[in-house]
LOTIMI-42622 format. One line per 4 residues: their letters; for each residue x, y, z of N, C-alpha, C. Coordinates in steps of 0.1 Angstrom, whole numbers. Layout:
BEGIN
A = X/Y/Z/X/Y/Z/X/Y/Z ~ ...
END
This chain:
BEGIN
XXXX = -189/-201/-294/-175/-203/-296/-171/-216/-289 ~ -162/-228/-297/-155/-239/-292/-141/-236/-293 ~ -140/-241/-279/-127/-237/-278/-119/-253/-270 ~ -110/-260/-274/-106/-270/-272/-112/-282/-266
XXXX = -124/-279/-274/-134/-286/-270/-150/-284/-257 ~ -147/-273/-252/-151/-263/-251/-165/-252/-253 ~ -174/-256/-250/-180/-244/-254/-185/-231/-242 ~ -180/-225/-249/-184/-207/-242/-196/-202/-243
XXXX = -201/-194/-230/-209/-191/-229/-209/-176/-218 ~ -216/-170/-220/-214/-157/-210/-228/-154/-200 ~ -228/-153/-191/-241/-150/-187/-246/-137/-187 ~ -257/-136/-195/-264/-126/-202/-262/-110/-190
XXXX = -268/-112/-180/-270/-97/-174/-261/-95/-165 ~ -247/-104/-161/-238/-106/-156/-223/-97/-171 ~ -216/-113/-166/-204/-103/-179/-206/-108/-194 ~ -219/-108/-196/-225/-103/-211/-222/-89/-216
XXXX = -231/-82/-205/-234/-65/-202/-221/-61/-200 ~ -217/-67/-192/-195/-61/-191/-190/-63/-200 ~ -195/-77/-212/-184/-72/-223/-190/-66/-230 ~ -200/-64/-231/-206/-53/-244/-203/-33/-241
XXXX = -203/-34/-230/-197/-19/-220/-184/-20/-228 ~ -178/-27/-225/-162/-30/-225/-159/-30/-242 ~ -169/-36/-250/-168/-35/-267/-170/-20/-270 ~ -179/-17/-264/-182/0/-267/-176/6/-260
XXXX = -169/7/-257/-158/20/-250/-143/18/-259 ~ -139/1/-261/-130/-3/-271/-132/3/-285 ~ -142/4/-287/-145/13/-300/-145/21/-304 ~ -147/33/-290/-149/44/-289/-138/49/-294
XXXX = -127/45/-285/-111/47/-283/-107/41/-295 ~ -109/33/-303/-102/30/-315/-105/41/-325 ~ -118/48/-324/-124/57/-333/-116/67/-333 ~ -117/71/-316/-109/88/-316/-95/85/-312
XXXX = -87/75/-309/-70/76/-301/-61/73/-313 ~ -53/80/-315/-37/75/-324/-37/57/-320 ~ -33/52/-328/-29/38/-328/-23/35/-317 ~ -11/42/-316/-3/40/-301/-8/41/-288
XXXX = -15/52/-286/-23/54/-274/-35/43/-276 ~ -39/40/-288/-50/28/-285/-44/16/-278 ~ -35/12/-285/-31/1/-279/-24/-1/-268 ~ -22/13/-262/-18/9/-246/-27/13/-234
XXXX = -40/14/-242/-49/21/-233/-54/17/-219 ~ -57/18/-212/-56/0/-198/-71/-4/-203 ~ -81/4/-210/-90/-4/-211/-92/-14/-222 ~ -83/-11/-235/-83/-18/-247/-70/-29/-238
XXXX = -61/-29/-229/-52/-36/-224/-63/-51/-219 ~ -71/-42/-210/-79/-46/-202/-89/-56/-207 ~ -95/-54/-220/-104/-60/-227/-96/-75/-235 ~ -84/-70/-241/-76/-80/-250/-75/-90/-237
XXXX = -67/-86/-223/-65/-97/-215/-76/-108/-210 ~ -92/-99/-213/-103/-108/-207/-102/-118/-217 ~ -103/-114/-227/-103/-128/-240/-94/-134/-242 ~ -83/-130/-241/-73/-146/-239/-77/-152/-231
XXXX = -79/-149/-218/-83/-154/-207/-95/-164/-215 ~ -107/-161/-216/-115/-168/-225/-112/-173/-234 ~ -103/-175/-240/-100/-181/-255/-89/-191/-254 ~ -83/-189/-244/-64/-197/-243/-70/-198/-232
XXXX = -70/-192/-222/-62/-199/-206/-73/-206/-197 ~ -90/-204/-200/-93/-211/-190/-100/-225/-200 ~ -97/-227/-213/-103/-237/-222/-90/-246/-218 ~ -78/-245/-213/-66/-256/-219/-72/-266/-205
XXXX = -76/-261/-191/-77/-270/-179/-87/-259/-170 ~ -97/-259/-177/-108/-247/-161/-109/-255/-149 ~ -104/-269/-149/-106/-272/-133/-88/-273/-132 ~ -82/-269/-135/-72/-264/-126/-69/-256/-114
XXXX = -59/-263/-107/-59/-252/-91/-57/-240/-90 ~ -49/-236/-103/-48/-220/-99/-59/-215/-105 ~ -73/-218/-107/-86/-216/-109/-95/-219/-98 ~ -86/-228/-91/-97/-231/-79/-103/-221/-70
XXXX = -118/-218/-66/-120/-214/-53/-124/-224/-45 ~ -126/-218/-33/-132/-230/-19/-145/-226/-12 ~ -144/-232/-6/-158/-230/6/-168/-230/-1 ~ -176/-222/-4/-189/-216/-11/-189/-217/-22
XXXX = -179/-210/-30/-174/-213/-41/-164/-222/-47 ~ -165/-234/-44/-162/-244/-50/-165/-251/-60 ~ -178/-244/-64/-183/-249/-80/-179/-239/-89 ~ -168/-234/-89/-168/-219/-95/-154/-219/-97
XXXX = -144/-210/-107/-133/-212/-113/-130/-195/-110 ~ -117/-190/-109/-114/-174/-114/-101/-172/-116 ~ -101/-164/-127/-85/-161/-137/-82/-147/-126 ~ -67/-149/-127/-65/-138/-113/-50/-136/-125
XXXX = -47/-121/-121/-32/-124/-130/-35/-126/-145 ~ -26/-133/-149/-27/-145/-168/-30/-130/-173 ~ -25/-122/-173/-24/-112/-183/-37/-102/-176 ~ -43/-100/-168/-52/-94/-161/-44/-86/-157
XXXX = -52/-67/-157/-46/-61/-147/-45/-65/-130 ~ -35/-64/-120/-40/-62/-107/-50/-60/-103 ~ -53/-71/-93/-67/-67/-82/-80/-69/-93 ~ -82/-76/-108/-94/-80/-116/-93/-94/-113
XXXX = -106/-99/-108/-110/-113/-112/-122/-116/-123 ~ -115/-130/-126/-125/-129/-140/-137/-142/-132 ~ -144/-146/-130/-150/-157/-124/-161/-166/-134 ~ -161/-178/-134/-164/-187/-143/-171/-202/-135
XXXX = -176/-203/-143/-180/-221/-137/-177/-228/-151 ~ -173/-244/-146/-168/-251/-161/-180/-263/-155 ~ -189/-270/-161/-195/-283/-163/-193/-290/-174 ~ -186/-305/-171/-180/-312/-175/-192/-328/-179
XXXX = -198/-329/-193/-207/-344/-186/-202/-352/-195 ~ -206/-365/-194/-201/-370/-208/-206/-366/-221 ~ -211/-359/-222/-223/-353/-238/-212/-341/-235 ~ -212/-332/-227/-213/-321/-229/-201/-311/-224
XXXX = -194/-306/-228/-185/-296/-217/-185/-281/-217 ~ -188/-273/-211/-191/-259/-212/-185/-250/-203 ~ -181/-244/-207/-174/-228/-198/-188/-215/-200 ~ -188/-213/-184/-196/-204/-187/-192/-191/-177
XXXX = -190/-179/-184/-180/-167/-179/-192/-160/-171 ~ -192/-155/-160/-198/-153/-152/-200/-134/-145 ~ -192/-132/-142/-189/-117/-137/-169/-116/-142 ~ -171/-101/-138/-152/-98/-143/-158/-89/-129
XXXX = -151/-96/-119/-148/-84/-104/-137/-73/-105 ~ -144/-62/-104/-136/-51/-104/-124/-50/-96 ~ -118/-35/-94/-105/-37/-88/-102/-41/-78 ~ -100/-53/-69/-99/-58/-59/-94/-50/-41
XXXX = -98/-48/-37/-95/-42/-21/-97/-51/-13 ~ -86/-61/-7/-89/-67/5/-95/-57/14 ~ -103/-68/24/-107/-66/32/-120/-51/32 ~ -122/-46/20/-134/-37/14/-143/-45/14
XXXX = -157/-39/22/-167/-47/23/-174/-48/3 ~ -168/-43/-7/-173/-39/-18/-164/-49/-27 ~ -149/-54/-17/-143/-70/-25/-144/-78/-34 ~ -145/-78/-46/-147/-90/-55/-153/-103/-50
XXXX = -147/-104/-43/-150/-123/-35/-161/-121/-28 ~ -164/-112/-17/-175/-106/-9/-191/-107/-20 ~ -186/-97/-30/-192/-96/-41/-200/-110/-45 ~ -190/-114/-46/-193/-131/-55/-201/-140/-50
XXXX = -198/-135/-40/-203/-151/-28/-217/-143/-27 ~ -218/-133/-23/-232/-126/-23/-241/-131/-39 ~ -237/-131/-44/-242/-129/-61/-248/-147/-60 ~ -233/-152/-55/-239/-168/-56/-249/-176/-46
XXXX = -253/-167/-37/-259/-170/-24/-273/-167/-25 ~ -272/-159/-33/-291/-152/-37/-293/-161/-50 ~ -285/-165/-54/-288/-178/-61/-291/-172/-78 ~ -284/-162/-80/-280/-154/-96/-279/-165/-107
XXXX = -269/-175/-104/-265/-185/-110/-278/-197/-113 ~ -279/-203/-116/-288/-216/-122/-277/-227/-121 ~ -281/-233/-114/-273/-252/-107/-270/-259/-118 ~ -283/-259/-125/-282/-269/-137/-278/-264/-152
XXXX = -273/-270/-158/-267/-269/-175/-275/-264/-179 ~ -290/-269/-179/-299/-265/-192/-304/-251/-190 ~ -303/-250/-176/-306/-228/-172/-295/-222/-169 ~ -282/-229/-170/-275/-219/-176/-275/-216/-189
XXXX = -273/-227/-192/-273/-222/-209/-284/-212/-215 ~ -299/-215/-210/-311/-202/-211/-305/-194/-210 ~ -298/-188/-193/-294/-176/-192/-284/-172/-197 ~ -278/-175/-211/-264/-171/-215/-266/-169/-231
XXX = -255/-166/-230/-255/-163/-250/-244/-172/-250 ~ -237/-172/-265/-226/-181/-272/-218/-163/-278 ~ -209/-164/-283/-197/-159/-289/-204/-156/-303
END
């Protein structure tokens, strides 16, 4: 998927596997719920908000500030809010080259609890520190699918 130039990418055993969970439970619920209850379901809510998020909000500017993190994660972007339930982070890295520009969607941090040693961010930095991620373009992209 290109998206404003843009290309998407998901990391395979990260939120690959969360959106395919998240496809199959959407399906589930579209099979067996009335229309109305589908569409206010928090997890069909839940799923529509990840993809705008991926499709509209982090393709117009992923190194914008209200995407920034710091410290550790400073190579790293996350959608908070923008149509997300409370307490979900969506987390991302954008690399930018002259050839090349790529968003690559990373984890969707569950419900947020400050100060829970089980935290999203706690989470993250852990995930980024054992070194889950791949530094360079060309292994991320290995480790990822396209749309």
């Amino acid at each position: 998927m290109i998206v404003n130039g843009w290309r998407i990418y998901f990391i395979k055993r990260l939120f690959g596997q969360q959106r395919r969970d998240l496809q199959v439970e959407v399906r589930k619920l579209k099979n067996t719920l009335p229309t109305e209850a589908y569409r206010t379901h928090s997890t069909v809510k839940l799923y529509r908000a990840i993809m705008v998020a991926i499709k509209e909000k982090i393709p117009l500017d992923p190194f914008a500030s209200h995407f920034a993190l710091t410290g550790a994660l400073k190579h790293y972007g996350r959608v908070k809010k923008m149509g997300l339930p409370d307490h979900y982070r969506l987390f991302f890295r954008a690399i930018q080259t002259e050839e090349y520009k790529a968003i690559f969607v990373l984890w969707l941090g569950y419900p947020r609890k400050q100060g829970d040693k089980n935290d999203c961010y706690k989470v993250f930095t852990k995930i980024v520190e054992r070194g889950d991620f791949p530094s360079s373009l060309d292994t991320l992209i290995l480790d990822s699918q396209e749309d």
